[in-house]
N, C-alpha and C positions, 0 to 999 in steps of 0.2 A: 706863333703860339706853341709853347710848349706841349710837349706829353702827358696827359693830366694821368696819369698813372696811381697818383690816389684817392681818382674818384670813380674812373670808370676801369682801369685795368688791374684789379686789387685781385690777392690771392681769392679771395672766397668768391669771385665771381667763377674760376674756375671749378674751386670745390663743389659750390651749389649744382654748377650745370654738372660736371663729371658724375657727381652722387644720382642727380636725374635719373640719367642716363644709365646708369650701371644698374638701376631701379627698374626700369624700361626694359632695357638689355636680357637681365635676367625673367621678368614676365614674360616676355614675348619669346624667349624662348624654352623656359619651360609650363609654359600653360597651355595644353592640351588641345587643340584644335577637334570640332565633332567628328570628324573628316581627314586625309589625308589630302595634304592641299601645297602644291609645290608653290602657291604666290608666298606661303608664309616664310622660307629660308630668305627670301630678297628680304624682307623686312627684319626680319633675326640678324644677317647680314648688315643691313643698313645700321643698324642700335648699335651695332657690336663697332662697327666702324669709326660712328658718329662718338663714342664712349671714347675710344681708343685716340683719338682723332684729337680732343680736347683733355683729357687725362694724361696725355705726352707734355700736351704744353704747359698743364699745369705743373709736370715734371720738369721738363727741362727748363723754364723759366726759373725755375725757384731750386734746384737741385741738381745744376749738370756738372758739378763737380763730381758728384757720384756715380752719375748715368751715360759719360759722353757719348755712348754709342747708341743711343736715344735719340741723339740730336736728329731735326730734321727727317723721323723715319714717321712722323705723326701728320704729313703731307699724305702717303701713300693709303694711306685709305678716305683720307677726306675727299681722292679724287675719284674713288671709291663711291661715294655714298651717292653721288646723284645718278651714276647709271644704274647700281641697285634697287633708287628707289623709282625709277622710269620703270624696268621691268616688274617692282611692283605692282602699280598701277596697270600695267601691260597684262602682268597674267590674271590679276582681278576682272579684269572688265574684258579683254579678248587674248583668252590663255592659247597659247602656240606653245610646240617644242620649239628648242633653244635649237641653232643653226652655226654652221662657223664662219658666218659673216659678222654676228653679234659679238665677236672679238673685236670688232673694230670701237666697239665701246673701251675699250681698255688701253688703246691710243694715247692718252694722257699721262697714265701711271704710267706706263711703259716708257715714255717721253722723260717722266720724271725720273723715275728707276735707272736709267741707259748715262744719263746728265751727272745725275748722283753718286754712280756707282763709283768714280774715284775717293772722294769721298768718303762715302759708307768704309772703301777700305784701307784707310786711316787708323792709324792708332788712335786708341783712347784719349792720348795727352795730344795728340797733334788735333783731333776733332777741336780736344779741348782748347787752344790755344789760337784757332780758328773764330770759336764761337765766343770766345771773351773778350775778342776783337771785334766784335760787331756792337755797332750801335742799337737803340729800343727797335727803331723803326724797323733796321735789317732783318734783328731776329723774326720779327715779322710780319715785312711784306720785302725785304730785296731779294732773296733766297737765290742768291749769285754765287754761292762755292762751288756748283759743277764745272762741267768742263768745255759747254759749248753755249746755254740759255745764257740770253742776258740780263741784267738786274730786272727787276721785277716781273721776267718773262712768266714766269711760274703762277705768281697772285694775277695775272692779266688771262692767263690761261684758263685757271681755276674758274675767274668770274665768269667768262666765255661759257664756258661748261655749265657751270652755274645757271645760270639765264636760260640756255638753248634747251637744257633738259626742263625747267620750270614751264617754258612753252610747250614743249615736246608731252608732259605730262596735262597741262591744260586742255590740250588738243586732243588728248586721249577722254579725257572727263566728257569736256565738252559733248565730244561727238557721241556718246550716251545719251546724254542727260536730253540732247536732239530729240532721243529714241525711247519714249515713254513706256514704250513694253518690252526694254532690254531686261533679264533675268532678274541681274542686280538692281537694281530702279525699281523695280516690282516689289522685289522678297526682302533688299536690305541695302532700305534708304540710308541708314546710321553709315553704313560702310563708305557711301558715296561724299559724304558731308566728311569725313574723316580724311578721305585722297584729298576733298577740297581743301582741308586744314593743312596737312601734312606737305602740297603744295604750295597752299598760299604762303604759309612760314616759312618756304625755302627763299622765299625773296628776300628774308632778314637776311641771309648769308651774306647777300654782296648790300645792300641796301646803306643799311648803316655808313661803312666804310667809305662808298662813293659820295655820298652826302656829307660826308667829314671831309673827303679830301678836295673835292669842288670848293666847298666851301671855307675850312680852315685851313686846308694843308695837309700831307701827308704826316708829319708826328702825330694831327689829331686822329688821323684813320688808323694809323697802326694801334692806334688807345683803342678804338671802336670797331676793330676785326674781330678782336670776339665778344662783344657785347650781342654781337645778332646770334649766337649759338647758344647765348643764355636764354633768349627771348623765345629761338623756335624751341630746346630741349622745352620750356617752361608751357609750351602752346601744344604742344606732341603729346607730353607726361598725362597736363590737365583734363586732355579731349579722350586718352585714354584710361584713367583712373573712373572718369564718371561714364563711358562709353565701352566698358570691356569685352563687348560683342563683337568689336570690330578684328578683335585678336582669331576668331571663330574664320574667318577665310570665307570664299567663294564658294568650297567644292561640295557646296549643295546645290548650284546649279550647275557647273559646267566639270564635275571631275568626270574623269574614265574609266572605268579598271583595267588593271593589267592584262588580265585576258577577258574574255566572255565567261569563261568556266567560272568567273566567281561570281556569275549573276545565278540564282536560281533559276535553271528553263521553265518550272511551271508553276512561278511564284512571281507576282508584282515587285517591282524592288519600290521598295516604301522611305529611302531616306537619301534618297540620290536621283539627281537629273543629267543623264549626259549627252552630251554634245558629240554624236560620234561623226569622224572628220574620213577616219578611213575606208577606201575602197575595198581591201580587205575581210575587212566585218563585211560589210555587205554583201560582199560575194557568198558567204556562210548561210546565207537566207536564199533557198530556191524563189523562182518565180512564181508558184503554185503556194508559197507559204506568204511570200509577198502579197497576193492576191486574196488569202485568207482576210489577211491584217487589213488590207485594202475593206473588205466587205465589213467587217467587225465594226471598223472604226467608223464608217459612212452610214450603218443603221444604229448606231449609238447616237453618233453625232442630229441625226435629224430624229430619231427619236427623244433623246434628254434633251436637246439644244444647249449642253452645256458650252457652250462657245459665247454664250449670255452671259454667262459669269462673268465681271470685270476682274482679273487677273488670274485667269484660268491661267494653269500652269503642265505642264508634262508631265507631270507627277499624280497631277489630280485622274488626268486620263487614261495614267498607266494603271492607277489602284481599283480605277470604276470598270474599266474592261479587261484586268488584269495579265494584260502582256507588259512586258518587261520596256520599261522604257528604251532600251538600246535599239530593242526590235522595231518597234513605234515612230523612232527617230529614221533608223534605216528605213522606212517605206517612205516619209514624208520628204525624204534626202532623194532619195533613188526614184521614186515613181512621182513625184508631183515635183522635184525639182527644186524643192524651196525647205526655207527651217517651221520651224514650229508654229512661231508667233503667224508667219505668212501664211499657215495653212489653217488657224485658227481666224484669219482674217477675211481668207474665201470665203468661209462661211458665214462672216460675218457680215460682211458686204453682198451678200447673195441676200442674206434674211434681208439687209434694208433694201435693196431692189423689189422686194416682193412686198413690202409695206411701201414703199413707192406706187407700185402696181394697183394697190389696193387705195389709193388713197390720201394715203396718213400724212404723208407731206403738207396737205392743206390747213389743217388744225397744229401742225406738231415744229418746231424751231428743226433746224438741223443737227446742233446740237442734242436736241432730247432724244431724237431718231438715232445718233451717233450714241448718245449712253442706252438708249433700250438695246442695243446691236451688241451689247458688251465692251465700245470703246472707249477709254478713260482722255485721253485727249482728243480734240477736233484737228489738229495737225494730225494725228496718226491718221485718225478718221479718213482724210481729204487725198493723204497718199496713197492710202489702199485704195479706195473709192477709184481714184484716177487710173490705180494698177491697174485695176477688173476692167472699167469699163472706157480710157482714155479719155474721159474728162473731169471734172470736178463736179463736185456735186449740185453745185451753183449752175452750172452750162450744162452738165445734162437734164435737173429741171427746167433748167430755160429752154432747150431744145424737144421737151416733151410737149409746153405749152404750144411753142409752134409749128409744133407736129400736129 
């Protein structure tokens, strides 16, 4: 079967997706975040790549007599865009500093780059004379002018990549969406259903073209390699045109400041939650100020029982007892051992023990004891329960009766 080149690989399916993209590209990276929020460069990054990535090819397919030294430089970021958008995902949902082992993400371009580089330093006309020698399919999928990969090492690499990051990001969502009182899940559901979209479309990258080439042959796959870049730009654009919230970032729940000096000390900080990781901070809080925090929080806590609230948050606690959520975080890190959500879950589990005690098991589902306790799922419910007392809520009223 032939090339069907003018039905599925026609100039405007470039232009369409390039114009997207450079649409995208520039929203996302100048629209404002409420917050200083480091997940948003990986995604600025990602558009910026993903543009560049498909606005090459629609250059050098159609115009490399002008551009030869274009040829082939529209690879290095497309191998680009899947570990950007892994770390995406990554600092959304459990933000770490960067490390210099995460270069080993870069494995591939560098693979490409090292392959390339004779190449790249080519004259203009020699590129050119190279690439007018290639066939539809070469130009895009045998990518053999380096000096060591073999014919289609490159597109076999890509799709590898491809895949492993698309799991690698599932498996990050996933293991949230487990966890019904992670930050994000609570405060911004839209964000979560958007990594869903912005993954699930990465399957079009390879999807398409292995279903062309199983099936027709590889000329029909090099026609349909980039049909799936029109389809996810077009699934990416739409979820964020009608969804522009999700450009707004995490770091309302888990950013930091640079130092402490920029929290007010005798002021609640009212538009930020953080997650402090360091020992450091900690140390900055004597034991005798710990212990204040200790008292404060523990006659609040049983006096409001705000721990009933279903999605009580850090913030809520910082603004009603007014210490500084960093301070708040370091006593529940340092002196109880556990994060937020777990020390909000003591107590929640302790109230349903004492309606247990009382009673209320008999007239009441476990469920409705689980929502009057403040928790929004029975799976959270059943782990905490299990934490506190080592069994489930099931086997420890079975074990009460024949007690």
């Amino acid at each position: 079967m032939q090339l069907p080149m003018g039905v599925i690989d026609r100039e405007f399916i470039y232009i369409v997706t390039s114009g997207l993209l450079l649409i995208i590209a520039l929203v996302v990276s100048f629209r404002k975040p409420e917050e200083k929020d480091r997940s948003r460069i990986f995604l600025i990054l990602y558009f910026w790549s993903f543009f560049y990535s498909v606005f090459i090819t629609l250059i050098v397919l159609n115009y490399i007599e002008s551009v030869p030294h274009l040829a082939r430089t529209g690879v290095v970021p497309s191998f680009l865009m899947m570990p950007l958008s892994y770390f995406y995902v990554l600092q959304n949902l459990s933000p770490r500093r960067l490390v210099y082992k995460d270069l080993l993400h870069l494995i591939p371009v560098l693979l490409y780059f090292v392959d390339y580089l004779p190449f790249f330093l080519l004259s203009g006309d020699q590129k050119l004379t190279i690439y007018q020698g290639l066939s539809e399919v070469d130009r895009r999928l045998g990518f053999n002018e380096g000096w060591f990969m073999p014919e289609y090492g490159h597109i076999i690499i890509r799709n590898i990549q491809v895949v492993g990051y698309v799991i690698a990001q599932y498996l990050l969502i996933r293991r949230v969406t487990k966890h019904p009182e992670h930050p994000v899940l609570f405060d911004n559901p839209v964000l979560i259903n958007w990594m869903k979209l912005l993954v699930g479309s990465q399957v079009l990258f390879f999807l398409f073209p292995m279903v062309a080439l199983v099936v027709w042959g590889k000329d029909v796959a090099a026609g349909f390699s980039n049909l799936g870049p029109l389809l996810v730009a077009l699934a990416q654009s739409y979820f964020l045109v009608y969804e522009p919230r999700v450009l707004y970032g995490t770091s309302l729940y888990f950013s930091q400041p640079a130092s402490i000096s920029e929290l007010p000390p005798s002021k609640p900080v009212t538009k930020e939650v953080q997650i402090i990781e360091s020992e450091i901070q900690a140390d900055l809080l004597s034991s005798a100020q710990l212990d204040e925090i200790g008292i404060i929080l523990e006659e609040h806590m049983n006096k409001t029982q705000a721990f009933l609230q279903p999605g009580y948050k850090l913030i809520n606690l910082s603004e009603e007892v007014g210490i500084p959520v960093y301070k708040i975080s370091i006593y529940v890190n340092k002196r109880k051992g556990i994060n937020f959500f777990s020390y909000l879950n003591v107590y929640r589990i302790n109230h349903c023990l004492e309606k247990i005690s009382l009673g209320e098991h008999r007239t009441k589902t476990l469920e409705a004891l689980a929502e009057e306790c403040g928790f929004q799922s029975r799976g959270t419910f059943i782990r905490a329960f299990k934490q506190k007392t080592g069994s489930t809520p099931s086997d420890y009223l079975a074990a009460r009766v024949r007690g």
